[in-house]
C-alpha positions as CSV (number, residue, x, y, z in Angstrom):
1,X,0.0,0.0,0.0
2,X,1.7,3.1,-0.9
3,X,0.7,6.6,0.8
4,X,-0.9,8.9,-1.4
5,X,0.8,12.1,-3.3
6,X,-0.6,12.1,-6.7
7,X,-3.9,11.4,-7.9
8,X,-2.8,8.7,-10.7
9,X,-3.2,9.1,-14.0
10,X,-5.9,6.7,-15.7
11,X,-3.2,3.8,-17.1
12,X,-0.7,1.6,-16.6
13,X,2.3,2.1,-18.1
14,X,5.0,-0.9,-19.3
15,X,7.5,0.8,-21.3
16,X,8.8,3.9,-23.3
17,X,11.2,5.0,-26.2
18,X,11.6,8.3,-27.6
19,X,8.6,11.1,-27.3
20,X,6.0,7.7,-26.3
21,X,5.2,5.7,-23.4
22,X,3.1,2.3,-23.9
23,X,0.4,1.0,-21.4
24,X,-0.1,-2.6,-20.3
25,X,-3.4,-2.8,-23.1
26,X,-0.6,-1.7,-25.7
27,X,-1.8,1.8,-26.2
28,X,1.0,4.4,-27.6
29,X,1.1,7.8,-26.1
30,X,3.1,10.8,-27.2
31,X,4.1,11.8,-23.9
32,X,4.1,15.8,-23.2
33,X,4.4,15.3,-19.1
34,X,7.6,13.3,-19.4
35,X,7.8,12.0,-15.8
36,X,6.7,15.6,-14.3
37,X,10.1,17.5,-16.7
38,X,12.7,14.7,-15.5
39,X,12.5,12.5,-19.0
40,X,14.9,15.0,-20.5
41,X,16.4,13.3,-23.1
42,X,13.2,11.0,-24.0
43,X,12.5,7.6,-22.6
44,X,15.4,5.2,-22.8
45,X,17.8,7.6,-24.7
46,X,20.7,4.8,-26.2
47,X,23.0,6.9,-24.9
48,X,21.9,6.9,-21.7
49,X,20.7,3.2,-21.0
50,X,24.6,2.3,-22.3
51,X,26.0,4.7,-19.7
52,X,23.9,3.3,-16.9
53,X,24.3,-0.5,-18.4
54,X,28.0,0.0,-18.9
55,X,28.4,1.3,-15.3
56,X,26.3,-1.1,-13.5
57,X,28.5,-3.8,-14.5
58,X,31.7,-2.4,-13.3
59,X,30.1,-0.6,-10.1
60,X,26.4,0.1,-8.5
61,X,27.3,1.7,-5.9
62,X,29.9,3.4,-3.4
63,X,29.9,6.5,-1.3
64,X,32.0,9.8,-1.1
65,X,34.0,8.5,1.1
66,X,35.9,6.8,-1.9
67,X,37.6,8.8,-4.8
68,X,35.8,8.3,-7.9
69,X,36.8,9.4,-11.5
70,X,33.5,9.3,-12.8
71,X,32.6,11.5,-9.8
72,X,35.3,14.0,-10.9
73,X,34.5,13.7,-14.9
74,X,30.5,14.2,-14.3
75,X,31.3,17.4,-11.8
76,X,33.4,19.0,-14.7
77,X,31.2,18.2,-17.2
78,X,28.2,19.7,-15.8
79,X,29.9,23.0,-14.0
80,X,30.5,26.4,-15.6
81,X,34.0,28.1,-14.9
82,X,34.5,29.3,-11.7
83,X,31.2,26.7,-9.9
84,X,31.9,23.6,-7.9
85,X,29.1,20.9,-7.5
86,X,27.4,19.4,-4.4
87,X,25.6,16.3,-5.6
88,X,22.2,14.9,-3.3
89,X,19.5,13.2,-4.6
90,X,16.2,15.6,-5.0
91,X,15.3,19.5,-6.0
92,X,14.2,19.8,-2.5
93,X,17.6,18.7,-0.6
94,X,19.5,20.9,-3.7
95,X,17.8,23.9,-2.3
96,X,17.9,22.7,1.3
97,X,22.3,22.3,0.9
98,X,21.8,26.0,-1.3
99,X,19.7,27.9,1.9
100,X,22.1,26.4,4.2
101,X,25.5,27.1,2.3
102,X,23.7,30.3,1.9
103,X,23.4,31.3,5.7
104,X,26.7,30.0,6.4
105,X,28.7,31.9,4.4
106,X,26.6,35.2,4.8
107,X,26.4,34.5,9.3
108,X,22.7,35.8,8.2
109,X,19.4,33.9,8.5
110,X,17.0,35.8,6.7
111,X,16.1,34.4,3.0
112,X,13.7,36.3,0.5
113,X,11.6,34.2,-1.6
114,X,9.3,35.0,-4.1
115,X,5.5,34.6,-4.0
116,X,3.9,31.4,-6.1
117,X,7.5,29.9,-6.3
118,X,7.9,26.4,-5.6
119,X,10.8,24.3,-4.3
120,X,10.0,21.5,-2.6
121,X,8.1,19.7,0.3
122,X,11.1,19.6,2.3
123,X,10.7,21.5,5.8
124,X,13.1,24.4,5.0
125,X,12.4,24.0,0.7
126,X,8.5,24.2,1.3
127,X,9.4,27.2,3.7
128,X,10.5,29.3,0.8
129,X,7.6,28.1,-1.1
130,X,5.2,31.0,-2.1
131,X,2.3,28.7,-2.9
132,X,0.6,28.5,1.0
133,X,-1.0,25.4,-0.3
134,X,2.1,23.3,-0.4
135,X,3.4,24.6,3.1
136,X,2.2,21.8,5.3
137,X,3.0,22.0,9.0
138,X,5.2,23.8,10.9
139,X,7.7,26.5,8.9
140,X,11.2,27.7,9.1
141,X,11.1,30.8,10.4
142,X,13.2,33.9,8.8
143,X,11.7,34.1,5.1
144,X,10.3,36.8,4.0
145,X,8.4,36.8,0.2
146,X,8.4,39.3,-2.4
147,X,6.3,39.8,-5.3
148,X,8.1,37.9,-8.3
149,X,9.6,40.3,-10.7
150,X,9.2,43.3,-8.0
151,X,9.9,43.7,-4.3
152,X,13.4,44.3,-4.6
153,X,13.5,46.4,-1.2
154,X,12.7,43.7,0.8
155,X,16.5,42.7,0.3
156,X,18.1,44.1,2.7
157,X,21.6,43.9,5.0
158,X,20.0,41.2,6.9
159,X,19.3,39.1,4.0
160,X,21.2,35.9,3.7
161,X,20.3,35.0,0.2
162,X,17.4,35.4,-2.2
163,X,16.0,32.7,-3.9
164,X,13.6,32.4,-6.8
165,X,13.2,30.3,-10.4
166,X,13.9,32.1,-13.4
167,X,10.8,31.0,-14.6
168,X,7.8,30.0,-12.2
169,X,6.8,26.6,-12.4
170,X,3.5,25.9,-10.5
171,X,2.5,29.5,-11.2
172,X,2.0,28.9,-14.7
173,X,5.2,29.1,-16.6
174,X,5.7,32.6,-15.8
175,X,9.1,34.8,-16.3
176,X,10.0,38.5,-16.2
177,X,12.4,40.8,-18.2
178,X,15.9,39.9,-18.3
179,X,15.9,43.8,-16.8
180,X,14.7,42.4,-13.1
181,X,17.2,39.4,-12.9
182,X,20.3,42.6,-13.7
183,X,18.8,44.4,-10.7
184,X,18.1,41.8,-8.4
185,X,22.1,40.7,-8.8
186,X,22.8,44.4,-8.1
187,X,20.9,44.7,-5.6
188,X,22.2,41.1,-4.1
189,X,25.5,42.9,-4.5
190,X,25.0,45.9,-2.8
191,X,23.4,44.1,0.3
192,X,25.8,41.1,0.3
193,X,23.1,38.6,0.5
194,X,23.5,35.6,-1.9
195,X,21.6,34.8,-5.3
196,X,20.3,31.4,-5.6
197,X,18.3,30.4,-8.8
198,X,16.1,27.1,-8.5
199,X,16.8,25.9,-11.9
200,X,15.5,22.3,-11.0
201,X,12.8,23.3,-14.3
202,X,14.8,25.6,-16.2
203,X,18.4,23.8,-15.9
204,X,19.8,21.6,-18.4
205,X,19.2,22.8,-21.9
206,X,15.3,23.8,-20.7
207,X,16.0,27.4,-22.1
208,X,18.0,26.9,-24.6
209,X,21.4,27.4,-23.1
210,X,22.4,24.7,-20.2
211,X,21.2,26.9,-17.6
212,X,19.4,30.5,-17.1
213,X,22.1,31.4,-14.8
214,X,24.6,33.5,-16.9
215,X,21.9,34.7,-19.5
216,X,23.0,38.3,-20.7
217,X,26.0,38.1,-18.1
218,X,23.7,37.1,-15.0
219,X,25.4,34.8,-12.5
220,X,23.8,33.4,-10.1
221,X,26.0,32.4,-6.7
222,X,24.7,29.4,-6.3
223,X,22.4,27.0,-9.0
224,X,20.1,24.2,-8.0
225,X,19.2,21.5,-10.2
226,X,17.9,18.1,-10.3
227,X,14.8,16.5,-12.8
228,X,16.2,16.5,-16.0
229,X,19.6,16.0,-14.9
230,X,20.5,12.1,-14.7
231,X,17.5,11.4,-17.5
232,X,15.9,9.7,-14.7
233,X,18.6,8.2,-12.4
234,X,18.1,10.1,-8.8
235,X,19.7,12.5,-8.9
236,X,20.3,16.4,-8.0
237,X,23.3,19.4,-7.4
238,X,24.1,22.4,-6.2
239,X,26.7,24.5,-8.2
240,X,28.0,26.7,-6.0
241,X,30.5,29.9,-6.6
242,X,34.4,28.8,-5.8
243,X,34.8,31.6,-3.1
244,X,31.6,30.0,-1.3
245,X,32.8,26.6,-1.9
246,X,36.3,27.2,-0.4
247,X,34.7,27.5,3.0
248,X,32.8,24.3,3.3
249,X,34.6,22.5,5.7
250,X,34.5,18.1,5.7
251,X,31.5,17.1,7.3
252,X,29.0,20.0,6.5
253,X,27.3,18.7,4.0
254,X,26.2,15.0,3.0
255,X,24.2,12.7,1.1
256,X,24.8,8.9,1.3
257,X,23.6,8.7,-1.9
258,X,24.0,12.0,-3.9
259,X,27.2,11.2,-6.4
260,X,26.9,7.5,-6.9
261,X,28.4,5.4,-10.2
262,X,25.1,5.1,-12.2
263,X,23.7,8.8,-11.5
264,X,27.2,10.0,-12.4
265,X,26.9,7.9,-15.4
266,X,23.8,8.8,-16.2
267,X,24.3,12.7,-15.7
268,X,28.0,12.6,-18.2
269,X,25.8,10.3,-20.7
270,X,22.6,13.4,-20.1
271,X,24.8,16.4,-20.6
272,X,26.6,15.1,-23.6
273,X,23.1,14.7,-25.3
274,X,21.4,17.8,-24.5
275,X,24.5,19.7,-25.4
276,X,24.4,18.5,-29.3
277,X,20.6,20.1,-29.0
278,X,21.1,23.6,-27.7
279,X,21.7,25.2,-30.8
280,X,18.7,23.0,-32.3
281,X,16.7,24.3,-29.3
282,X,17.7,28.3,-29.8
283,X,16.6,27.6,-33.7
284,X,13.3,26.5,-33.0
């Protein structure tokens, strides 16, 4: 018996390739929800399933307490210049590590979020939610929310870190000009809090470039991303500025599973792919 989340679609599915899924009765269906955005690279990308097959016979499974080249490789493959990655497992513990790197290296507590944002169901990820249907229970105190694409005096020297997705997911697929990101990094600047862009949706090719963050010379400090990253595999990061990474000390952060063989795998065999679509993806 499983505990309910979502209401479940009306089939049973058995298999997928490409842009279809099949059901058990052997119906084909061109499949525009791919796994709620993860299915990045379609179902059962060749690529991908040798990656994972490849991998899973040398090694399923070991932890960061081991050196790993694959480990290495996948982080350099997926980080820009001048970003170091901090693997875990789902969007909600990549924003969780991001709001608590975020504090740290600030000695601040406050975080402004932005209203109708989403970021998980995590305690502290579904406390920065802006959505008050999805914040359940009891909440992290210290957020304050601001108006998306607005509210830009609510950063202030007490701010720890602002975090928001460059476009809205559960709001409705909603952005705003390229003019309100360049302000809310000066501002950020000014006030020394931290930028953090929940690019768990928008990440990995989603826009047209591998991430939102750097978009008409827009960094953010730190990046979260997960869904489309591994294709499938489990899988989620942080990339996080050098001169914020420098200070993470051994023990800090964590994830038993975050950075194993077949995720790395997955994610060098992901990125490889979505990279030969990019300029496809800007055409169209």
């Amino acid at each position: 018996m499983l505990v309910r989340t979502y209401p479940s679609l009306p089939l049973d599915l058995s298999h997928g390739s490409d842009v279809y899924v099949w059901d058990t009765a052997g119906r084909r269906y061109l499949d525009m929800y791919a796994g709620h955005a993860v299915c990045s690279t379609g179902h059962c990308h060749p690529a991908i399933v040798k990656a994972i097959q490849d991998q899973a016979a040398k090694l399923i499974f070991y932890s960061n307490v081991a050196g790993l080249r694959r480990r290495e490789e996948a982080a350099a493959k997926l980080c820009p210049l001048g970003y170091h990655a901090l693997f875990a497992n789902s969007g909600a513990e990549a924003n969780e590590d991001a709001l608590k790197l975020a504090r740290k290296y600030t000695g601040r507590t406050e975080i402004v979020a932005m209203e109708e944002g989403f970021h998980g169901r995590t305690a502290g990820a579904m406390s920065v939610t802006g959505t008050a249907k999805y914040r359940v229970g009891p909440q992290v105190p210290g957020v304050k929310f601001a108006p998306f694409g607005g509210g830009l005096e609510a950063i202030t020297g007490r701010t720890a870190a602002v975090i928001l997705e460059p476009i809205q997911s559960m709001a409705g697929v909603r952005t705003a000009p390229m003019e309100y990101f360049k302000a809310l990094r000066k501002r950020c600047d000014e006030t020394g809090a931290l930028l953090i862009y929940d690019e768990v949706q928008t990440g990995i090719g989603r826009t047209g470039t591998m991430f939102f963050s750097g978009r008409e010379a827009v960094h953010a400090d730190l990046i979260t991303l997960a869904k489309g990253i591994a294709s499938g595999i489990p899988l989620s990061a942080v990339l996080v500025k050098s001169k914020i990474a420098e200070t993470v000390q051994y023990g800090e952060f964590g994830h038993t599973f975050g950075a194993g063989p077949i995720a790395m795998a997955a994610l060098q065999a992901t990125v490889g792919v979505v990279e030969g679509l990019l300029e496809n993806g800007r055409e169209i």
